[in-house]
py3Dmol code that shows the C-alpha trace and the ligand (Angstrom):
import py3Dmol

protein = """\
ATOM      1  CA  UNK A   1      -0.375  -8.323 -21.013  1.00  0.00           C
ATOM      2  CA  UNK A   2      -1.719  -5.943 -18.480  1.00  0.00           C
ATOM      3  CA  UNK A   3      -4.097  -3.381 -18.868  1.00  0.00           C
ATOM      4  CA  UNK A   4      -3.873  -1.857 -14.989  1.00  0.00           C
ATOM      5  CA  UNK A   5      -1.389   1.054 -14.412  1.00  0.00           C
ATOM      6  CA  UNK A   6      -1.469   2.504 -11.286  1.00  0.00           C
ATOM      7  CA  UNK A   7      -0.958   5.978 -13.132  1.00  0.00           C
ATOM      8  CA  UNK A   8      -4.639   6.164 -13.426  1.00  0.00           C
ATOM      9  CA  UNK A   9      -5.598   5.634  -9.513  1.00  0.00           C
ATOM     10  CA  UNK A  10      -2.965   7.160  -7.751  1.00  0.00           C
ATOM     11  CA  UNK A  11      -4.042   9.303  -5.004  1.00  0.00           C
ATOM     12  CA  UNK A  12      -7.465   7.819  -4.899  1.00  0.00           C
ATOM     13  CA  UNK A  13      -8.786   6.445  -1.782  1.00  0.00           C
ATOM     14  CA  UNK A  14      -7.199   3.138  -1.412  1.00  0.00           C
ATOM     15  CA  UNK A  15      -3.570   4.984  -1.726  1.00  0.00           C
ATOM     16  CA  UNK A  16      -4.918   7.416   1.076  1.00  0.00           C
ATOM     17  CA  UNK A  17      -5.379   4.285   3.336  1.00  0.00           C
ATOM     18  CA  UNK A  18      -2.084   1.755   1.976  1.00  0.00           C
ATOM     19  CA  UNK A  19       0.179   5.057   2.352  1.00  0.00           C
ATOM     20  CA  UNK A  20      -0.666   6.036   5.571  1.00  0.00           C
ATOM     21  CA  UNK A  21      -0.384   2.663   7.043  1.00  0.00           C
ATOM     22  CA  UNK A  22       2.679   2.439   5.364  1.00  0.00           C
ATOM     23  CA  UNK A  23       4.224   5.352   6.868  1.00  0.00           C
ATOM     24  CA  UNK A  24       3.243   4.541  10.081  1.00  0.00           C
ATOM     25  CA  UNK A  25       4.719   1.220   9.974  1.00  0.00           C
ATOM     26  CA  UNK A  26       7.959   2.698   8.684  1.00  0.00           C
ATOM     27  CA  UNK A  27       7.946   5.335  11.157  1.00  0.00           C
ATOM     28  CA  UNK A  28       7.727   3.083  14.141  1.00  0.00           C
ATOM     29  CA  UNK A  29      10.016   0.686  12.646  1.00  0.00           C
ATOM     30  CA  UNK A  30      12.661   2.901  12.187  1.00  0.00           C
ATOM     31  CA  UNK A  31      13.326   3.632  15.353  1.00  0.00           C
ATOM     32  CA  UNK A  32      15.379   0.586  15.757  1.00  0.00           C
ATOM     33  CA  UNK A  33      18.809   1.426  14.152  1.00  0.00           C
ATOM     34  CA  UNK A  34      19.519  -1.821  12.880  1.00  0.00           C
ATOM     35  CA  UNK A  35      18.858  -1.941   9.364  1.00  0.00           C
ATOM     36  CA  UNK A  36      15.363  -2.370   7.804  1.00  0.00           C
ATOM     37  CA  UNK A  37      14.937  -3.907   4.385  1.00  0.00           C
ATOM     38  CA  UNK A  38      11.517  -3.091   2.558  1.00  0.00           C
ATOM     39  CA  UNK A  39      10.421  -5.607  -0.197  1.00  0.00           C
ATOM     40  CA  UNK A  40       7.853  -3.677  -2.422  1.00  0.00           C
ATOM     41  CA  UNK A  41       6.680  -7.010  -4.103  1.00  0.00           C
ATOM     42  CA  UNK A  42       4.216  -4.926  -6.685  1.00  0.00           C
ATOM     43  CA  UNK A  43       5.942  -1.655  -7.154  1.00  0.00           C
ATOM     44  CA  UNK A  44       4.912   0.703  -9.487  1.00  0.00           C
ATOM     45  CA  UNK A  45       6.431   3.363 -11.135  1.00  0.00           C
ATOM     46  CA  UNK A  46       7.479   5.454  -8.377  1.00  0.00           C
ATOM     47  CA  UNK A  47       5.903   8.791  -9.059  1.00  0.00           C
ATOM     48  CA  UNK A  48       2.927   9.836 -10.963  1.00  0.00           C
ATOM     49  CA  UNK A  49       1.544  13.527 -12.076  1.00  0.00           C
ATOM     50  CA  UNK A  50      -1.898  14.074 -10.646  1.00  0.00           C
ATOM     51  CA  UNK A  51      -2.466  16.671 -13.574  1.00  0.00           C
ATOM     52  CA  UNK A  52      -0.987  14.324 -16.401  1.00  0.00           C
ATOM     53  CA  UNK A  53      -3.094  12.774 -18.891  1.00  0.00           C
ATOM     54  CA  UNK A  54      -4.075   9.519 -17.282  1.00  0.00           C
ATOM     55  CA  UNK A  55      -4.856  11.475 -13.708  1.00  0.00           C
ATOM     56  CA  UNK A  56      -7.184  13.819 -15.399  1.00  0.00           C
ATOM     57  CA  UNK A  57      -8.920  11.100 -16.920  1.00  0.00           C
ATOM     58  CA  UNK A  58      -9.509   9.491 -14.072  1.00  0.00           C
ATOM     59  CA  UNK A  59      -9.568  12.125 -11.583  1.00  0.00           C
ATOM     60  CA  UNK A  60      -9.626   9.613  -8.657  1.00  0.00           C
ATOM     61  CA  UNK A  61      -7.249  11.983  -6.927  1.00  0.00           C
ATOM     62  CA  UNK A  62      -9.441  14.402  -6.245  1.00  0.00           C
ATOM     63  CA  UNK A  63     -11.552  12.327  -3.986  1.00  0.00           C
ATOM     64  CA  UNK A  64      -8.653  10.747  -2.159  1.00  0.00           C
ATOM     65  CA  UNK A  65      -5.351  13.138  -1.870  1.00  0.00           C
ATOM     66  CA  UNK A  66      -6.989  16.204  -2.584  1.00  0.00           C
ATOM     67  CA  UNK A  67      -9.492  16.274   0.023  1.00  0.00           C
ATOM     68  CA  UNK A  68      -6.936  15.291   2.927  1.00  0.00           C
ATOM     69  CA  UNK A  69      -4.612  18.162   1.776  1.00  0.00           C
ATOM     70  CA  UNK A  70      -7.755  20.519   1.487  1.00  0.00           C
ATOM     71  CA  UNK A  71      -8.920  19.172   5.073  1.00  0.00           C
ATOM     72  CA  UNK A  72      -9.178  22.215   7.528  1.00  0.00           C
ATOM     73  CA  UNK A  73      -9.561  20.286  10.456  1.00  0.00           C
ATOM     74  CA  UNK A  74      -6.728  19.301  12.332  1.00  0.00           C
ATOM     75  CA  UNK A  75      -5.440  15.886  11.309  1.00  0.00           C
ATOM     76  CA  UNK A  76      -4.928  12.738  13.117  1.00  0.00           C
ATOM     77  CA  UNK A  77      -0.557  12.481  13.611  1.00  0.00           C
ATOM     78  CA  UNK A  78      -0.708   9.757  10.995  1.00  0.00           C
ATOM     79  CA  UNK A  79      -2.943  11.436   8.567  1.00  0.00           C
ATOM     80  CA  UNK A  80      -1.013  14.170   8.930  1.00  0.00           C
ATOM     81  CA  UNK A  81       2.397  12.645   8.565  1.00  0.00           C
ATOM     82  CA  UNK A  82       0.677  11.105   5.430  1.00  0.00           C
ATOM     83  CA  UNK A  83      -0.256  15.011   4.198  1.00  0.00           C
ATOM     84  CA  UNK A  84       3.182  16.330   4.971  1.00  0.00           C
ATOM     85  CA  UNK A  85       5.106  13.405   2.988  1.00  0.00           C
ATOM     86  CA  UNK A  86       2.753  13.911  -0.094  1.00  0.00           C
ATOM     87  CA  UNK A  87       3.512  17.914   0.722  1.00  0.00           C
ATOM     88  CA  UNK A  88       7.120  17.451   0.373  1.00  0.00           C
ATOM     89  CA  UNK A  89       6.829  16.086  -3.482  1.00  0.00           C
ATOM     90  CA  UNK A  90       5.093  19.170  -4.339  1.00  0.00           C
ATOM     91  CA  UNK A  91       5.703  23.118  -4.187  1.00  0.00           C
ATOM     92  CA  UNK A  92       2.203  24.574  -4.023  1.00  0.00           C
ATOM     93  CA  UNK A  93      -0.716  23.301  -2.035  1.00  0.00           C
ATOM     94  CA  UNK A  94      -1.983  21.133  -4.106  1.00  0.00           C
ATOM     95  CA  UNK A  95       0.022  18.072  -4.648  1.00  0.00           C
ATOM     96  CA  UNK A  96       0.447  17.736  -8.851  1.00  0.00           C
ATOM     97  CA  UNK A  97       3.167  15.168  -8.040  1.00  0.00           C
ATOM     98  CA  UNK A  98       2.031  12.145  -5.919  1.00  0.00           C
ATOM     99  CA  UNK A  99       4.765   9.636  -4.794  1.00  0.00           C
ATOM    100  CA  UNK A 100       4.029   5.632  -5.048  1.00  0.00           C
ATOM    101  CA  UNK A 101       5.128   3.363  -2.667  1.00  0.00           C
ATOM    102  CA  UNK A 102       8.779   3.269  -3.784  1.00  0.00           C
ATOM    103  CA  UNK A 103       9.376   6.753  -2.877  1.00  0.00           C
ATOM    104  CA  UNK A 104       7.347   6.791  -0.171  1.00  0.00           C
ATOM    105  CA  UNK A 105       9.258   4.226   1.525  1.00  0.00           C
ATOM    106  CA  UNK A 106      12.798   6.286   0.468  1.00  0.00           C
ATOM    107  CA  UNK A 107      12.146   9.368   1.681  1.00  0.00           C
ATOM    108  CA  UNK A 108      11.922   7.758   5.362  1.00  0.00           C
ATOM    109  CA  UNK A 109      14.466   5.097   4.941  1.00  0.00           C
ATOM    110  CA  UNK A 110      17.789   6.053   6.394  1.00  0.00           C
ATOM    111  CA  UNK A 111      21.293   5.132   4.231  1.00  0.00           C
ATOM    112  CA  UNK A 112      22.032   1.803   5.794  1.00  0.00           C
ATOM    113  CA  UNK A 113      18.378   0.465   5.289  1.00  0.00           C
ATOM    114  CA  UNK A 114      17.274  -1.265   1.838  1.00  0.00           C
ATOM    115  CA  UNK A 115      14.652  -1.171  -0.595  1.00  0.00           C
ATOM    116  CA  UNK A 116      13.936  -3.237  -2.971  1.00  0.00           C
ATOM    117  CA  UNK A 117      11.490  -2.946  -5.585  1.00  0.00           C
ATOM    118  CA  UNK A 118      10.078  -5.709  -7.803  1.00  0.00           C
ATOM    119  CA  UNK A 119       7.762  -5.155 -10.695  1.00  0.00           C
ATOM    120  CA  UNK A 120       6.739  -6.714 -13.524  1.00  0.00           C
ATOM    121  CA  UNK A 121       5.934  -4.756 -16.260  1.00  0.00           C
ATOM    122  CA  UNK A 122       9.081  -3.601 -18.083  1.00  0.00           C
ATOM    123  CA  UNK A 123       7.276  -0.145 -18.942  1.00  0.00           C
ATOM    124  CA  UNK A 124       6.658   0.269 -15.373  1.00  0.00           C
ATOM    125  CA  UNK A 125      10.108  -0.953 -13.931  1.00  0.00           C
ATOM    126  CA  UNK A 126      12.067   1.093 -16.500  1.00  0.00           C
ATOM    127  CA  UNK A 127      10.191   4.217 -15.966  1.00  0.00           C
ATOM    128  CA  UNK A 128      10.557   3.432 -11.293  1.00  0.00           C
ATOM    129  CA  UNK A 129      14.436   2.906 -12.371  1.00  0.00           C
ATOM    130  CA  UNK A 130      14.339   6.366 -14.478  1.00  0.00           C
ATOM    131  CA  UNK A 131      12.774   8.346 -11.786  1.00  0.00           C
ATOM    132  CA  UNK A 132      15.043   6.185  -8.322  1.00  0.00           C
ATOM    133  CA  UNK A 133      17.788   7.159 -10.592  1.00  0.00           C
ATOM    134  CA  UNK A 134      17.504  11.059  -9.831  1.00  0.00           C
ATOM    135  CA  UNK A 135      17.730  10.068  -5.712  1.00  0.00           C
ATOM    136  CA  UNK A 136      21.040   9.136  -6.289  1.00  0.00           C
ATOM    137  CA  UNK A 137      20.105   6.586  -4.152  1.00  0.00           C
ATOM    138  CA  UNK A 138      22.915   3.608  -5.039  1.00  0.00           C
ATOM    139  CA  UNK A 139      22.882   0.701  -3.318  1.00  0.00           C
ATOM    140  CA  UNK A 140      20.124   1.703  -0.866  1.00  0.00           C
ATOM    141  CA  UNK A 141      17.882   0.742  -3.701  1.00  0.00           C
ATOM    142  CA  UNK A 142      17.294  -1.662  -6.300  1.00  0.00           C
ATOM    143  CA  UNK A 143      15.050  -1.987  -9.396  1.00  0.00           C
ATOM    144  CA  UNK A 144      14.160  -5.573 -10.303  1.00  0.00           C
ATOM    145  CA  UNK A 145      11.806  -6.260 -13.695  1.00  0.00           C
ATOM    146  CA  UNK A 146      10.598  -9.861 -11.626  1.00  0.00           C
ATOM    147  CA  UNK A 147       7.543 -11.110 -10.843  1.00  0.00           C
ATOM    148  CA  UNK A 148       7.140  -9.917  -7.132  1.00  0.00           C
ATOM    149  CA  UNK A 149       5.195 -13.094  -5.773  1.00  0.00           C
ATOM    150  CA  UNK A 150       8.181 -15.427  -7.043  1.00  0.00           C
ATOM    151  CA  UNK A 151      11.326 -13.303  -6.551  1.00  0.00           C
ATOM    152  CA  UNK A 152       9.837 -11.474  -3.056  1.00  0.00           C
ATOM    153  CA  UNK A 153      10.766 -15.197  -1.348  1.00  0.00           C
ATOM    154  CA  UNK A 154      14.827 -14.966  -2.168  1.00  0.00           C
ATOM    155  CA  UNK A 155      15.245 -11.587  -0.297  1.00  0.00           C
ATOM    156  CA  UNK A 156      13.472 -13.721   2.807  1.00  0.00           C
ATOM    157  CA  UNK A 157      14.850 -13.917   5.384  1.00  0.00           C
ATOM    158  CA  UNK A 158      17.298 -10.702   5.139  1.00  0.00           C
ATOM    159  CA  UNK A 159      20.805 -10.305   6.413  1.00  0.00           C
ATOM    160  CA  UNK A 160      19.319  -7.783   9.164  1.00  0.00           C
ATOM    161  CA  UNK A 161      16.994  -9.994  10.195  1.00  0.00           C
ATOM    162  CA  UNK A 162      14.438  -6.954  10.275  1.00  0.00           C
ATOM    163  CA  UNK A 163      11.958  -6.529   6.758  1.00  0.00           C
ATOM    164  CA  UNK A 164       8.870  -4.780   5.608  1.00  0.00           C
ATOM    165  CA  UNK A 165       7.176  -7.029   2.663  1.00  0.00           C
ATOM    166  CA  UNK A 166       4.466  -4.399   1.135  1.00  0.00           C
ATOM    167  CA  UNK A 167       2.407  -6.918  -1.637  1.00  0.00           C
ATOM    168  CA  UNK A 168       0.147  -4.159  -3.478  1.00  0.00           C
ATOM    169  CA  UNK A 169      -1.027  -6.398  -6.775  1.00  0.00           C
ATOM    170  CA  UNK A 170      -2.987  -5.060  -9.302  1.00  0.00           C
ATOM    171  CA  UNK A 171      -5.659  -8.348  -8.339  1.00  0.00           C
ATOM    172  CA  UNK A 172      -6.246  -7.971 -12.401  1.00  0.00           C
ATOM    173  CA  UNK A 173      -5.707 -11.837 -12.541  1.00  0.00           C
ATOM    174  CA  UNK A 174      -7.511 -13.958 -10.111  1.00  0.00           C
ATOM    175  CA  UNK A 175      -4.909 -16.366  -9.372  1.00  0.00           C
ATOM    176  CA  UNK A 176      -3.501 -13.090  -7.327  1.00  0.00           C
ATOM    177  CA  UNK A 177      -5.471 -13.445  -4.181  1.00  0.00           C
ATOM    178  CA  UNK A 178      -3.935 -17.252  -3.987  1.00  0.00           C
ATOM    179  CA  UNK A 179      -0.726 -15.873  -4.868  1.00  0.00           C
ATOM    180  CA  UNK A 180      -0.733 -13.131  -1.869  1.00  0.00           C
ATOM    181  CA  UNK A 181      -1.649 -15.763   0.472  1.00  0.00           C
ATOM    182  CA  UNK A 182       1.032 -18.250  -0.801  1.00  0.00           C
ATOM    183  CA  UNK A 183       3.797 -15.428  -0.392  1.00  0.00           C
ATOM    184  CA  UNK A 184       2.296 -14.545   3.268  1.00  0.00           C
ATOM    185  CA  UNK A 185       2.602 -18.422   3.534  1.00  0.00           C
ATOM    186  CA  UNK A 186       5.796 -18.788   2.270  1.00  0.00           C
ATOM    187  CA  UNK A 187       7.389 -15.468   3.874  1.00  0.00           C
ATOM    188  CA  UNK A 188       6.324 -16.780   7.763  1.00  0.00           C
ATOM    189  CA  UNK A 189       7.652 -20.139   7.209  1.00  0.00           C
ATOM    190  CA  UNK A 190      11.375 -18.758   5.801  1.00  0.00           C
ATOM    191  CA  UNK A 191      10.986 -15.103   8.172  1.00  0.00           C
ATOM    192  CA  UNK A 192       8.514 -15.427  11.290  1.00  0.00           C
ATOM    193  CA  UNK A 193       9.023 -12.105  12.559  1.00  0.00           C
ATOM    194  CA  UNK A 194       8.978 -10.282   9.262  1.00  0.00           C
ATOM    195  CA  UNK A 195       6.119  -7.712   8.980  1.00  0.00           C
ATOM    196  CA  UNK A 196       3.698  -8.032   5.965  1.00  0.00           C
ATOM    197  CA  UNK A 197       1.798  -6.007   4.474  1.00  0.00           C
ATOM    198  CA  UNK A 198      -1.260  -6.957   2.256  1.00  0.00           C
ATOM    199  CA  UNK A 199      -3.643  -4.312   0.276  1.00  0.00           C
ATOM    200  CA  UNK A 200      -6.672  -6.095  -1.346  1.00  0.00           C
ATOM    201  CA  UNK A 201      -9.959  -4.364  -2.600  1.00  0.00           C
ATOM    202  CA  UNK A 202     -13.003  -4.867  -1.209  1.00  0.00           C
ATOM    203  CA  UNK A 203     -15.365  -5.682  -4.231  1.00  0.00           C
ATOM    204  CA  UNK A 204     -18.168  -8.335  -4.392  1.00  0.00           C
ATOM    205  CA  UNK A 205     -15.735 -11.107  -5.764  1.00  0.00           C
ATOM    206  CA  UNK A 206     -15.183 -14.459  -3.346  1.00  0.00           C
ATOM    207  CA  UNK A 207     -12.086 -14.212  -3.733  1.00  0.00           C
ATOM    208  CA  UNK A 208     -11.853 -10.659  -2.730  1.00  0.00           C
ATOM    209  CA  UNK A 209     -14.163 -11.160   0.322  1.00  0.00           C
ATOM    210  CA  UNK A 210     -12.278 -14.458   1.087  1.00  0.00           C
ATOM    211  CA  UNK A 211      -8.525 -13.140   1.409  1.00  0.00           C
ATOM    212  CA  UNK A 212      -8.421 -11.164   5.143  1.00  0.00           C
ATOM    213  CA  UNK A 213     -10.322 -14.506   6.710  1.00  0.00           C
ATOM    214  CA  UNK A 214      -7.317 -16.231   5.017  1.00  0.00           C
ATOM    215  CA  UNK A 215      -4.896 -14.269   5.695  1.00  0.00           C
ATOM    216  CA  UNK A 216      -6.268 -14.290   9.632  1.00  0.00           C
ATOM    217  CA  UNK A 217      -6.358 -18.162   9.729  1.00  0.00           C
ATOM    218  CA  UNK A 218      -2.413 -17.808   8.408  1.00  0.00           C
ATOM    219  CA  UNK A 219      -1.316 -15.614  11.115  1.00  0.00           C
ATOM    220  CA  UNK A 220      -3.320 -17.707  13.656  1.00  0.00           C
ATOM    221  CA  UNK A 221      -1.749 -20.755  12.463  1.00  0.00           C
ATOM    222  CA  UNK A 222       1.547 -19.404  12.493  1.00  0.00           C
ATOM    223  CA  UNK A 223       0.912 -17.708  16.131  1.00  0.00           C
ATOM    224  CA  UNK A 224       1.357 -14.601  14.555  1.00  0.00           C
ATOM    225  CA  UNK A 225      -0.625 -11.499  15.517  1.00  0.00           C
ATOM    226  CA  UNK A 226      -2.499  -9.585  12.856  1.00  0.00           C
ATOM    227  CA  UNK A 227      -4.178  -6.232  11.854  1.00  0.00           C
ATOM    228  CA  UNK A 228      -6.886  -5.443   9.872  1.00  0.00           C
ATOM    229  CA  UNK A 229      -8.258  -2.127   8.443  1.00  0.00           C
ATOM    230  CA  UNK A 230     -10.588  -1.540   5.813  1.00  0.00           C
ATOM    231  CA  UNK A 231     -11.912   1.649   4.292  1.00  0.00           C
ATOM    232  CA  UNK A 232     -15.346   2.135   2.518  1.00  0.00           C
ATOM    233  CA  UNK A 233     -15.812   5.051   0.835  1.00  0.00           C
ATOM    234  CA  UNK A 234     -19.176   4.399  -1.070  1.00  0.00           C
ATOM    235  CA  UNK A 235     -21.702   1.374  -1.167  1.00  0.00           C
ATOM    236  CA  UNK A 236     -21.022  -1.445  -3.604  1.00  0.00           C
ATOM    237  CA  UNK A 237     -24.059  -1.296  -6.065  1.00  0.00           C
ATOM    238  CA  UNK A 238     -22.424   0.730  -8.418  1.00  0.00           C
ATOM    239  CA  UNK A 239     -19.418  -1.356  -8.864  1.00  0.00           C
ATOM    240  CA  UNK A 240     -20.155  -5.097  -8.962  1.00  0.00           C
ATOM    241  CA  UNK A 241     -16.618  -6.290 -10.567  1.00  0.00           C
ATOM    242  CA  UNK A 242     -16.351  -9.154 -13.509  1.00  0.00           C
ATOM    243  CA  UNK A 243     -13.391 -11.218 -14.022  1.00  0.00           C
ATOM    244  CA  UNK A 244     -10.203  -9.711 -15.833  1.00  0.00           C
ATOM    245  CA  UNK A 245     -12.117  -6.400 -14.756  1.00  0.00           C
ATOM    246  CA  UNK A 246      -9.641  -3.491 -13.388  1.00  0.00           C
ATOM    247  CA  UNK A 247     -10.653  -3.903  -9.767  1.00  0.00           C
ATOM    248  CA  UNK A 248      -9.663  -0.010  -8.702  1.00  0.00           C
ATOM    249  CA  UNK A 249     -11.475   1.769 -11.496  1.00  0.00           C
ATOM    250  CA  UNK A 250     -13.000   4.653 -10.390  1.00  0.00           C
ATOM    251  CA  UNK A 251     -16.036   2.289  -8.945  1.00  0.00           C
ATOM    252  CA  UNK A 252     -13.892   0.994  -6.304  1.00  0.00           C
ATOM    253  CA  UNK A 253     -16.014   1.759  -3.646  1.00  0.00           C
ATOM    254  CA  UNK A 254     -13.695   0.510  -0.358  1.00  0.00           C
ATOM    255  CA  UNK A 255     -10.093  -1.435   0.433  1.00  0.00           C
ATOM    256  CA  UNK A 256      -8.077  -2.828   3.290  1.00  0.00           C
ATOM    257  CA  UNK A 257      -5.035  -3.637   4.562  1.00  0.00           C
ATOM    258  CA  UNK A 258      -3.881  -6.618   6.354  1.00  0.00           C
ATOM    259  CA  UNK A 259      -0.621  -6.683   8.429  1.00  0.00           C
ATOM    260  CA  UNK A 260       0.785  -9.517   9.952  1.00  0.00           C
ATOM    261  CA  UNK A 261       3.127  -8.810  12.387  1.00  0.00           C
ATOM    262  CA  UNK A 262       2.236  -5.464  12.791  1.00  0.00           C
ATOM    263  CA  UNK A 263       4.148  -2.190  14.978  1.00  0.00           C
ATOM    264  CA  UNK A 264       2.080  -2.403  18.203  1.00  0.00           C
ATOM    265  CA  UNK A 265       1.974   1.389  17.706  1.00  0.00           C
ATOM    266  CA  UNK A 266       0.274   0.884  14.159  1.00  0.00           C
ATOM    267  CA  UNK A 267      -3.712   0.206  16.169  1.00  0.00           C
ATOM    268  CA  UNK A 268      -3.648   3.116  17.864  1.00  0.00           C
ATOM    269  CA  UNK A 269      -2.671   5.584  15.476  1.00  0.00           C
ATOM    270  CA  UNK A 270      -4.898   4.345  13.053  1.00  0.00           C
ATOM    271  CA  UNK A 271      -8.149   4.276  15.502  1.00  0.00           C
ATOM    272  CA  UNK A 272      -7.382   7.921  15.330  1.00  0.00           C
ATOM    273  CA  UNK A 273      -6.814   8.659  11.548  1.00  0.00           C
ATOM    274  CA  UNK A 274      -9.175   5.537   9.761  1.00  0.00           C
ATOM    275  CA  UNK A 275     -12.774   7.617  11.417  1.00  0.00           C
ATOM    276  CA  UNK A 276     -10.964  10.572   9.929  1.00  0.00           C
ATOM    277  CA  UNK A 277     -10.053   9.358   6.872  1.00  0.00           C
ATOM    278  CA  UNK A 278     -13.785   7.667   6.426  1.00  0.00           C
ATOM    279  CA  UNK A 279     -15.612  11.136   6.962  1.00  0.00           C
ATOM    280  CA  UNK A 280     -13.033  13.079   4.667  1.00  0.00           C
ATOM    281  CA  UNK A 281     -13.021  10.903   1.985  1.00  0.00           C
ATOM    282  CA  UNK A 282     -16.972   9.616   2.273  1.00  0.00           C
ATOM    283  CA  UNK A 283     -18.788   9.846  -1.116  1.00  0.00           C
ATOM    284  CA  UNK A 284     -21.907   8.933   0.496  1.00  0.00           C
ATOM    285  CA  UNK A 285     -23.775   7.679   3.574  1.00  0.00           C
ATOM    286  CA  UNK A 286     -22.273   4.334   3.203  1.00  0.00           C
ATOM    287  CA  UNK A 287     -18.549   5.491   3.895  1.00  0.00           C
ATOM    288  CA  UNK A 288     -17.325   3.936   6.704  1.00  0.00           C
ATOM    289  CA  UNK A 289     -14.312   1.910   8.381  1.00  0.00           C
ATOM    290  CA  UNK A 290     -13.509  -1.549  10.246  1.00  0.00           C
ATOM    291  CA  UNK A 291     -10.118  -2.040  12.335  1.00  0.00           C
ATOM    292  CA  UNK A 292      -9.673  -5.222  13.984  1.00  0.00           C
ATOM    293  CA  UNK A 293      -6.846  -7.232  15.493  1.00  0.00           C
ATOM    294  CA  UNK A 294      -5.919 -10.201  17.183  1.00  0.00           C
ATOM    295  CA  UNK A 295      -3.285 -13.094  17.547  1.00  0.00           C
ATOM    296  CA  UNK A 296       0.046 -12.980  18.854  1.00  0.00           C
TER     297      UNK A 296
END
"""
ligand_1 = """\
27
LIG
N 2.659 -0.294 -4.767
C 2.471 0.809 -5.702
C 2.212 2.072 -4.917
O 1.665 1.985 -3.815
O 2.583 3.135 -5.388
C 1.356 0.567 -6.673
C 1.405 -0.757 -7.323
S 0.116 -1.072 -8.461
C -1.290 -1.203 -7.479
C 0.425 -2.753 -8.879
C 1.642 -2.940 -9.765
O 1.946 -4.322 -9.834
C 1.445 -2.498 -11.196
O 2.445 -1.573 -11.515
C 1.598 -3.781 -12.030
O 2.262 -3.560 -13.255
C 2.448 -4.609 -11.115
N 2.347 -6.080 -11.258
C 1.306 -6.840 -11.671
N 1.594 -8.147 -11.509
C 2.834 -8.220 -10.950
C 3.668 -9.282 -10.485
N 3.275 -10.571 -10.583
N 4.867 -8.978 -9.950
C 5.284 -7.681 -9.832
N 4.528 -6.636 -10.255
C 3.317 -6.898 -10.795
"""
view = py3Dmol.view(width=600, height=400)
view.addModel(protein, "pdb")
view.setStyle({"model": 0}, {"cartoon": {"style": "trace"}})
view.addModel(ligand_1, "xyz")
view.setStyle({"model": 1}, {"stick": {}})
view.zoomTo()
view.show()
């Protein structure tokens, strides 16, 4: 079926940037007490070993993780709340254990918020259940073996009326980048005020180049606002993609994220970290970041 597995790229660059806006969106969001639910449409398998076989093969963390908790210059509060959460999967300095999304978004979620976590391949899912199930987590979390574009739309709107939708697809099928924008579609028209959150990679695809403008033209539509932030951590040359291609092989040379709806905090923060995060994790003269916004 699939051939991606995020075991091979975690850490790497593109993690570096989804994580860190994701914990600043958390972060700001949970300050509300009323109950949060996060729908992690494309989740993984919760927690990967950076010295495991498929990391070493790889090695992508090296240039992503590793040099942020190697940095010796003061980080930016969200890089550094990005550093510390990584820190507290791991003992030494180094971080051998790096957590996915799923456990990312636990560690900050308090007992009466809910995750949920869909994911499609059952090697995947089983081994994210396997791993939740040492949190002793219960109810607060759920493990679903679904396709994360369809089922994301039956948690919408939630009982709290308050939701992060994370939508991290592997973009191995090209059908995806419709698919994200269908479920961004589909999530404003049943949850307005929901906050979404989009990674896509920036490779020299259409489709791939295509999906922020759409995504823009949704939240404009919908009189949403938006925010955009992209990463580059290399030129392009190296890395022109083909279809059915795994778009985050070690060539990935840049990614963004696109939030509709975002914290009004979430700008801010990352005007500080994303010039950060582009000189830390540059490869070469090319590195370099874009955050826009606008809408609302
Ligand atoms: N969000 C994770 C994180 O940040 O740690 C990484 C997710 S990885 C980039 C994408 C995942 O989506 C893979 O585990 C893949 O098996 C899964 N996947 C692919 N198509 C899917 C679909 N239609 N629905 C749910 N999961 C899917």
């Amino acid at each position: 079926m699939f051939s991606y597995r995020h075991a091979f790229h975690a850490g790497n660059h593109a993690d570096v940037l989804k994580h860190t806006v994701l914990i600043a969106t958390l972060q700001h969001l949970l300050q509300k007490e009323a109950a949060l639910m996060v729908l992690d449409t494309h989740a993984g398998a919760g927690l990967y070993r950076l010295d495991g076989d498929a990391a070493r093969t790889s090695a992508e963390s090296a240039d992503g993780v590793a040099r942020v908790l190697a940095a010796t210059e003061p980080l930016a509060p969200a890089l550094q709340a990005y550093a510390e959460l990584v820190r507290g999967f791991n003992s030494g300095a180094a971080a051998r254990i790096y957590p996915g999304s799923p456990f990312i978004s636990q560690r900050l979620l308090r007992p009466h918020d809910r995750l949920k976590c869909l994911e499609l391949l059952p090697a995947d899912a089983r081994l994210l259940q396997r791993n939740l199930e040492q949190l002793e987590a219960g109810r607060q979390v759920t493990v679903l073996n679904e396709d994360g574009f369809e089922s994301a739309r039956k948690f919408l709107p939630p009982p709290s009326r308050r939701a992060l939708l994370l939508c991290d697809p592997s973009y191995e099928i090209k059908t995806d980048y419709q698919r994200v924008q269908a479920l961004a579609q589909e999530g404003l028209k049943r949850f307005p005020t929901g906050v979404y959150a989009v990674w896509y990679p920036i490779i020299p695809r259409p489709e791939a180049h295509d999906l922020p403008r759409r995504l823009k033209t949704l939240a404009g539509k919908a009189g949403r606002p938006w925010l955009h932030a992209a990463l580059t951590v290399k030129g392009s040359k190296a890395s022109a993609a083909t279809p059915g291609e795994d778009v985050r092989r070690p060539g990935l040379p840049a990614s963004g994220m696109f939030l509709i709806n975002p914290p009004y905090t979430l700008e801010a923060a990352l005007r500080e970290a994303l010039p950060q995060m582009a000189r830390l994790l540059a490869q070469d003269r090319h590195a370099a970041h874009v955050l826009e916004s606008g809408g609302g």
